[in-house]
Backbone atoms as SQL, in Angstrom:
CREATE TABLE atoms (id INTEGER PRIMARY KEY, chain TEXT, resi INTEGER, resn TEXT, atom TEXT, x REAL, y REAL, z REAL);
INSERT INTO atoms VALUES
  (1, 'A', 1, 'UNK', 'N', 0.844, -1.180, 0.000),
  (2, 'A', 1, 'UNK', 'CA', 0.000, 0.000, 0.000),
  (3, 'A', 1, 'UNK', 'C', 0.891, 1.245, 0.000),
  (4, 'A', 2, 'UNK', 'N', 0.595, 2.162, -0.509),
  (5, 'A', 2, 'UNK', 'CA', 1.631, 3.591, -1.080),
  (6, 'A', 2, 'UNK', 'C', 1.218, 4.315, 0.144),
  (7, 'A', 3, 'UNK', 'N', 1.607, 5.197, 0.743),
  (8, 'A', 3, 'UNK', 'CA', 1.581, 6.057, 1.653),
  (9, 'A', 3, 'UNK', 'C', 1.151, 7.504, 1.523),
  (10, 'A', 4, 'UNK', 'N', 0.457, 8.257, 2.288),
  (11, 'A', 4, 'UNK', 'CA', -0.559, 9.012, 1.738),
  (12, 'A', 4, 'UNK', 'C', 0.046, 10.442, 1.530),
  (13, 'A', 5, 'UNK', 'N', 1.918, 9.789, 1.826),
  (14, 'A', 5, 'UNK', 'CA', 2.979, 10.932, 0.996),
  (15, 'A', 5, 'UNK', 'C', 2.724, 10.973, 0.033),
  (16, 'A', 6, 'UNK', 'N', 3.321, 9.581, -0.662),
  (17, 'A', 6, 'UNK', 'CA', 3.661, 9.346, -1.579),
  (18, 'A', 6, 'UNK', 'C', 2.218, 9.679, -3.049),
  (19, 'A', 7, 'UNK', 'N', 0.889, 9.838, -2.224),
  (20, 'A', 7, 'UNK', 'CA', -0.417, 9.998, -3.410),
  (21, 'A', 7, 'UNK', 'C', -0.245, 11.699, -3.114),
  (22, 'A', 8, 'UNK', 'N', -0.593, 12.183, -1.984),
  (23, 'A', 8, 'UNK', 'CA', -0.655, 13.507, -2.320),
  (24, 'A', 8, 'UNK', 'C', 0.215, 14.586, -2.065),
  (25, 'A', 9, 'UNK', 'N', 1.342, 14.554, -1.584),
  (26, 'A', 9, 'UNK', 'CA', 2.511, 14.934, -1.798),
  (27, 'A', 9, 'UNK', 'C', 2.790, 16.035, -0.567),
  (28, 'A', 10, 'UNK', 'N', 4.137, 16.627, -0.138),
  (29, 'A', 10, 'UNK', 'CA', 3.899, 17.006, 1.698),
  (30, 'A', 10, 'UNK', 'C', 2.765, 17.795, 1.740),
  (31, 'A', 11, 'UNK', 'N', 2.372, 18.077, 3.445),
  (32, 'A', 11, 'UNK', 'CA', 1.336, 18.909, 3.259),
  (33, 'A', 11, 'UNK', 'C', 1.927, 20.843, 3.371),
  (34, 'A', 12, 'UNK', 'N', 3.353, 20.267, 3.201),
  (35, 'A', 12, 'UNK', 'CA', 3.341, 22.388, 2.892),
  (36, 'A', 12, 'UNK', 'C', 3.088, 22.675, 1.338),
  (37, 'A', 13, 'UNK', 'N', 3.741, 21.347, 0.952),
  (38, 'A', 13, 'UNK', 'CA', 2.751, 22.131, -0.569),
  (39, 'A', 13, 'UNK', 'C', 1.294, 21.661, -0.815),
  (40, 'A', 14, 'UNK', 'N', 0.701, 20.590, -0.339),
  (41, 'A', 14, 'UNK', 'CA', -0.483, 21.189, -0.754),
  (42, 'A', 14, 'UNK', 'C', -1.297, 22.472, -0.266),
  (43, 'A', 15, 'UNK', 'N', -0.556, 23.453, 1.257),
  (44, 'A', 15, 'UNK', 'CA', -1.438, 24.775, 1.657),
  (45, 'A', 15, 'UNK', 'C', -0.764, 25.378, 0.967),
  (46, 'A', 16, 'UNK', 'N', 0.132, 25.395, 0.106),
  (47, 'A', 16, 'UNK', 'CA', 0.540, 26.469, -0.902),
  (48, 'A', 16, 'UNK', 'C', -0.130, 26.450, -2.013),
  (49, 'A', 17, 'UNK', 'N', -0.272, 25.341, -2.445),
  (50, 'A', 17, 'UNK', 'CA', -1.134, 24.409, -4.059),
  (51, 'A', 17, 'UNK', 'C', -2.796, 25.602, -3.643),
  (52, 'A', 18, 'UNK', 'N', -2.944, 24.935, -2.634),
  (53, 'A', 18, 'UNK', 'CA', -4.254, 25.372, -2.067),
  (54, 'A', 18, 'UNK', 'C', -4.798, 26.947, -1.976),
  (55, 'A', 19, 'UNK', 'N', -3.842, 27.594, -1.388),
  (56, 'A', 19, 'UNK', 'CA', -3.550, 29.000, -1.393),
  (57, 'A', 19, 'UNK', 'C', -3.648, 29.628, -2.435),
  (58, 'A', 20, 'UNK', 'N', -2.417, 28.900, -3.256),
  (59, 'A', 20, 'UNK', 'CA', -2.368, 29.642, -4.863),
  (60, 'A', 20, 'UNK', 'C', -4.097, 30.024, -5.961),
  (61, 'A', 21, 'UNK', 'N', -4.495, 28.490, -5.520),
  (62, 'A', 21, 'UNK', 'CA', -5.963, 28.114, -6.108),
  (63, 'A', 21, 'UNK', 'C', -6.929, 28.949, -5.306),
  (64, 'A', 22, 'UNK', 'N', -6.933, 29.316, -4.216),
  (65, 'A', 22, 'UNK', 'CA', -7.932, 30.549, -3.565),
  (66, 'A', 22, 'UNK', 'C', -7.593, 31.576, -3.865),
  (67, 'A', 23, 'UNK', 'N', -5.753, 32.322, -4.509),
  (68, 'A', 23, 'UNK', 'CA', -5.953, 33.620, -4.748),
  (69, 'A', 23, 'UNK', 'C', -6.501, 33.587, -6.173),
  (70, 'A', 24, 'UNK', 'N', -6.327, 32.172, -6.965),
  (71, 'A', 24, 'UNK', 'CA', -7.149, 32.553, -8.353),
  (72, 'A', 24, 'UNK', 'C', -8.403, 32.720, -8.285),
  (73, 'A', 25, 'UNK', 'N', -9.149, 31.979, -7.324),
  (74, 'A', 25, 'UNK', 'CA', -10.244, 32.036, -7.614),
  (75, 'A', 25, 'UNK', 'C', -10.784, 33.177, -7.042),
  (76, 'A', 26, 'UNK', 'N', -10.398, 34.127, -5.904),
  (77, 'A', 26, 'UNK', 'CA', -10.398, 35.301, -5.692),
  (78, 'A', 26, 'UNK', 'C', -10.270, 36.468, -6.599),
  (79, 'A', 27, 'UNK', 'N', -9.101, 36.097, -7.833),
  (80, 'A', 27, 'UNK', 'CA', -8.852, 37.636, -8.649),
  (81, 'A', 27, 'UNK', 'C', -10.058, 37.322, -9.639),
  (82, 'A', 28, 'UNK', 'N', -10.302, 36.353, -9.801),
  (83, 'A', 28, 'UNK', 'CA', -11.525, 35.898, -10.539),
  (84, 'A', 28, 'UNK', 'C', -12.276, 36.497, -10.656),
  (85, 'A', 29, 'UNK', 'N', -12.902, 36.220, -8.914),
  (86, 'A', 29, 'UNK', 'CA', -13.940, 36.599, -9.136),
  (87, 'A', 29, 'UNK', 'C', -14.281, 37.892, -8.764),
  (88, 'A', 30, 'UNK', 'N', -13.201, 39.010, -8.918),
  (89, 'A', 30, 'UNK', 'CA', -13.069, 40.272, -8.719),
  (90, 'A', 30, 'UNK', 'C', -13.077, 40.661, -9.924),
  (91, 'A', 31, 'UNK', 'N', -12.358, 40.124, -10.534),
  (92, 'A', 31, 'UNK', 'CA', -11.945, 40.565, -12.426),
  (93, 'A', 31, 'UNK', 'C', -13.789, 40.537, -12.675),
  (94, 'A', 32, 'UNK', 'N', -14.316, 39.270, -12.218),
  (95, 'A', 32, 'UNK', 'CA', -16.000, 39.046, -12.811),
  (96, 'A', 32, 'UNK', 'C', -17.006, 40.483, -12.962),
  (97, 'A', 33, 'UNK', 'N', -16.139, 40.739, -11.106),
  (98, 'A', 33, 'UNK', 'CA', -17.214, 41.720, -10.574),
  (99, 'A', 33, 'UNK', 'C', -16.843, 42.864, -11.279),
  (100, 'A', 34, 'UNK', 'N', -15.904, 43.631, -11.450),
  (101, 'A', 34, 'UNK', 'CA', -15.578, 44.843, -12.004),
  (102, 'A', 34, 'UNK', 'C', -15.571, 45.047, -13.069),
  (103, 'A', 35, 'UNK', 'N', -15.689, 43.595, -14.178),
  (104, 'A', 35, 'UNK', 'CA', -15.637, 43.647, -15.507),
  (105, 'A', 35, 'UNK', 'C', -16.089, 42.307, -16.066),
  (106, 'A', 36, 'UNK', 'N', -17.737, 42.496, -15.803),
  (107, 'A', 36, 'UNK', 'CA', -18.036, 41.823, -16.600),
  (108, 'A', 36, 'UNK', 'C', -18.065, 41.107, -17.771),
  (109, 'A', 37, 'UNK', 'N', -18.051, 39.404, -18.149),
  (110, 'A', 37, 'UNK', 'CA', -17.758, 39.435, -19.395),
  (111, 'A', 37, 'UNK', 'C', -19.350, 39.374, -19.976),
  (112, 'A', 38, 'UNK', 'N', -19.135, 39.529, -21.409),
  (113, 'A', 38, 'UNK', 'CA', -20.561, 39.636, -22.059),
  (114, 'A', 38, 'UNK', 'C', -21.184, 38.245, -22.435),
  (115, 'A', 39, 'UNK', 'N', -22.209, 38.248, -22.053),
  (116, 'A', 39, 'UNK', 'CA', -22.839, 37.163, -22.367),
  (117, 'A', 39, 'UNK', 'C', -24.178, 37.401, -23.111),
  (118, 'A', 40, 'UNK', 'N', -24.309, 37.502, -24.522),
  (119, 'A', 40, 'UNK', 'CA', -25.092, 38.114, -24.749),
  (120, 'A', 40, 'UNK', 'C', -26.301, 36.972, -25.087),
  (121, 'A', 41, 'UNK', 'N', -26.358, 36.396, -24.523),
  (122, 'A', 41, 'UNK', 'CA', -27.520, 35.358, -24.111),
  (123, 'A', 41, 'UNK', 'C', -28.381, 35.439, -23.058),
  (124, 'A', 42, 'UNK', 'N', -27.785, 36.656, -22.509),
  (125, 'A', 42, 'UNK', 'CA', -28.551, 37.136, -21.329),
  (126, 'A', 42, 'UNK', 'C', -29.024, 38.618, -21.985),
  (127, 'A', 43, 'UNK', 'N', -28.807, 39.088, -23.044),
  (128, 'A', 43, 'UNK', 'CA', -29.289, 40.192, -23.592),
  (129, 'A', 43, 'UNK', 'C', -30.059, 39.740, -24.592),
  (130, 'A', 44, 'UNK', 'N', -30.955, 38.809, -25.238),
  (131, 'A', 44, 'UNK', 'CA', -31.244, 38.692, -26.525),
  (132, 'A', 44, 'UNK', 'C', -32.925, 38.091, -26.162),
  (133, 'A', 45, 'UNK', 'N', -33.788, 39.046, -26.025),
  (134, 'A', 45, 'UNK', 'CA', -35.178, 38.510, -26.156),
  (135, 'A', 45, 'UNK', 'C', -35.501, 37.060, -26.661),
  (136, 'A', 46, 'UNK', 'N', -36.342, 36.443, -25.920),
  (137, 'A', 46, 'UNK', 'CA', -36.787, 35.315, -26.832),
  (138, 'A', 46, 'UNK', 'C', -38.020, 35.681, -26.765),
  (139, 'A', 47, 'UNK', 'N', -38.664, 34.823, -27.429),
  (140, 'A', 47, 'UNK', 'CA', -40.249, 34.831, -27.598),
  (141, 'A', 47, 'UNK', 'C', -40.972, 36.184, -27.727),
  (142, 'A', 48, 'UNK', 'N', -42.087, 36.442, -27.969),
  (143, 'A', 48, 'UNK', 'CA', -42.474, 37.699, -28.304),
  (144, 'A', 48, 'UNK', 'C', -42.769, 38.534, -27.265),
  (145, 'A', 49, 'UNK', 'N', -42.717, 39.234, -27.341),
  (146, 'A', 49, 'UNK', 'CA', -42.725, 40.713, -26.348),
  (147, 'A', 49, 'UNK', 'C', -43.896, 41.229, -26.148),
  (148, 'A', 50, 'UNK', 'N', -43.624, 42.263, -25.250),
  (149, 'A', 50, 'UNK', 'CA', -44.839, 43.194, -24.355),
  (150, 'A', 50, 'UNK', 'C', -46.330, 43.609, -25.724),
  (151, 'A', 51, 'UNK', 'N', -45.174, 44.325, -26.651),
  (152, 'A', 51, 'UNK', 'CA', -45.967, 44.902, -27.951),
  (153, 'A', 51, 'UNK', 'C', -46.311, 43.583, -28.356),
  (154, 'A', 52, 'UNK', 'N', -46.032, 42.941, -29.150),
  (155, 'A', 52, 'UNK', 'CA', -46.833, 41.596, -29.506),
  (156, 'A', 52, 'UNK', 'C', -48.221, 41.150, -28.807),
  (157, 'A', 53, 'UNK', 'N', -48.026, 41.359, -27.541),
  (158, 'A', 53, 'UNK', 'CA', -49.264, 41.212, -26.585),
  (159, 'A', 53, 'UNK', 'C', -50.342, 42.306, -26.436),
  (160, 'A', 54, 'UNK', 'N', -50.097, 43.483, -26.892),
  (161, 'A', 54, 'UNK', 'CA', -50.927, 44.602, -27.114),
  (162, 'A', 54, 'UNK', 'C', -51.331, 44.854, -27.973),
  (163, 'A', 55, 'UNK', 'N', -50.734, 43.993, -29.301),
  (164, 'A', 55, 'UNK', 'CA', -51.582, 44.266, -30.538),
  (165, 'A', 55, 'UNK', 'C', -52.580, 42.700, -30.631),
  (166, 'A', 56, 'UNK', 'N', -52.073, 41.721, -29.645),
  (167, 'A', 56, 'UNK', 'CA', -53.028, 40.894, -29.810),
  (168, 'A', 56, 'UNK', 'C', -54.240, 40.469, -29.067),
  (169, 'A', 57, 'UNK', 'N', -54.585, 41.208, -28.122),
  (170, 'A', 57, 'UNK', 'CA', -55.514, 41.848, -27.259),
  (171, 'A', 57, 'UNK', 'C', -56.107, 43.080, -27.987),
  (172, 'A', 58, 'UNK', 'N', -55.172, 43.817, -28.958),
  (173, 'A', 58, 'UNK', 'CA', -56.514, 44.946, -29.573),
  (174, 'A', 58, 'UNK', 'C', -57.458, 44.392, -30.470),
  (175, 'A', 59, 'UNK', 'N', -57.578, 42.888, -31.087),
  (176, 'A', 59, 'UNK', 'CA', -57.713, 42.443, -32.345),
  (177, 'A', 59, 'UNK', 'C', -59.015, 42.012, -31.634);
């Protein structure tokens, strides 16, 4: 049986491994907040709209 060195390797580097991976996911999700990227799938109407519904209620 391998030793649970030898699978995940000392533990000062994995709180560094670990560390490193929380400040990415930190500038992340700062970069997210201050600068949105575009998703313009969240801008693009589907289905018919308000007006569509007001001309089909005047009929």
């Amino acid at each position: 049986m391998m030793s649970h060195k030898l699978l995940f390797g000392h533990p000062a580097v994995l709180s560094v491994t670990a560390l490193g991976l929380a400040l990415i996911r930190l500038a992340s999700a700062f970069r997210e907040f201050v600068h949105p990227r575009y998703r313009p799938e969240l801008h693009y109407m589907r289905g018919p709209g308000p007006a569509t519904a007001r001309r089909a209620s005047a009929r």
